[in-house]
N, C-alpha and C positions, 0 to 999 in steps of 0.2 A: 474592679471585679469584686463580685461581693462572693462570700465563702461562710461556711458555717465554721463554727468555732465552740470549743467546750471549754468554761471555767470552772472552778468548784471554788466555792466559798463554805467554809464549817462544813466540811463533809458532803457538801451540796452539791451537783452538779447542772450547769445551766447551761443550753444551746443557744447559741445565738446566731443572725447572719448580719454581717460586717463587712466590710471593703477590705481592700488586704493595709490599708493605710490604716485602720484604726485598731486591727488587732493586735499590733505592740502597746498602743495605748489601755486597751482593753484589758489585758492578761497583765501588767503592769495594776491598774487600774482594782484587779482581784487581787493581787498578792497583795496589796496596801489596805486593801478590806478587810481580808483575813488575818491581818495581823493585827490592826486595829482591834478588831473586833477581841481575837486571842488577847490581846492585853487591857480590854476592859474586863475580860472575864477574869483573869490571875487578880488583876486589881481589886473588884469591886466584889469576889466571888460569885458574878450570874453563872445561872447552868442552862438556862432559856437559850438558844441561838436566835431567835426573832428578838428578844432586848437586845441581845447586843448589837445585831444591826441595824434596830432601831437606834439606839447608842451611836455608833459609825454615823448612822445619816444625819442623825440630829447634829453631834459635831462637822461634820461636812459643809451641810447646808448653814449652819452658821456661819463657818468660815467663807462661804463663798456669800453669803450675805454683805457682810464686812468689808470685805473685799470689792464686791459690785458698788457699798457704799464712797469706798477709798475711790475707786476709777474715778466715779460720778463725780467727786468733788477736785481731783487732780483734773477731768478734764474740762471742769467751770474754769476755773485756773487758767489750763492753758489757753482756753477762748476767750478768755480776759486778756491773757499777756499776748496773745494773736494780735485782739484788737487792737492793742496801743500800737505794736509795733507797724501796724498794717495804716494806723493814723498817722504813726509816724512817718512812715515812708511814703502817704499820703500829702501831706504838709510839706513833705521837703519836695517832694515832682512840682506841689505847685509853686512853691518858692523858687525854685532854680526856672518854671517854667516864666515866670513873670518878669526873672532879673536875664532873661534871653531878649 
């Protein structure tokens, strides 16, 4: 069931419509902004709220950059380590199938 829903970020208020599964994520999702965002601001002194959530996104989207990188190369990996094991247990049906 989708439903509207209000977050505020820096003072902000934003409507959304959402399913009722992703509104914890969603509301989650804002207070980890807003906090973000509030501690680039103590840190760096901005008084801009559009840099700092420029700020937020840029660090975000890095991180899931990195990330998307990590998966991509752990799951080369495991279609490596598939194949052998998938050769292996190939090689051994037909060895046991030849000594039948």
């Amino acid at each position: 069931m989708t439903d509207t829903t209000t977050v505020s970020i820096l003072d902000r208020s934003y409507r959304l419509r959402i399913s009722d599964e992703e509104r914890e994520h969603l509301l989650r999702a804002a207070e980890l902004i807003e906090s973000q965002a509030r501690s680039y601001g103590k840190l760096y002194s901005y008084k801009d709220n559009q840099d700092l959530l420029a700020m937020v996104a840029l660090t975000q989207i890095t991180q899931l950059v990195k990330t998307q990188g990590t998966l991509k190369a752990k799951s080369a990996d495991l279609e490596r380590r598939l194949g052998a094991i998938d050769s292996g247990l190939d090689s051994l049906l037909h060895r046991t199938q030849n000594s039948l």
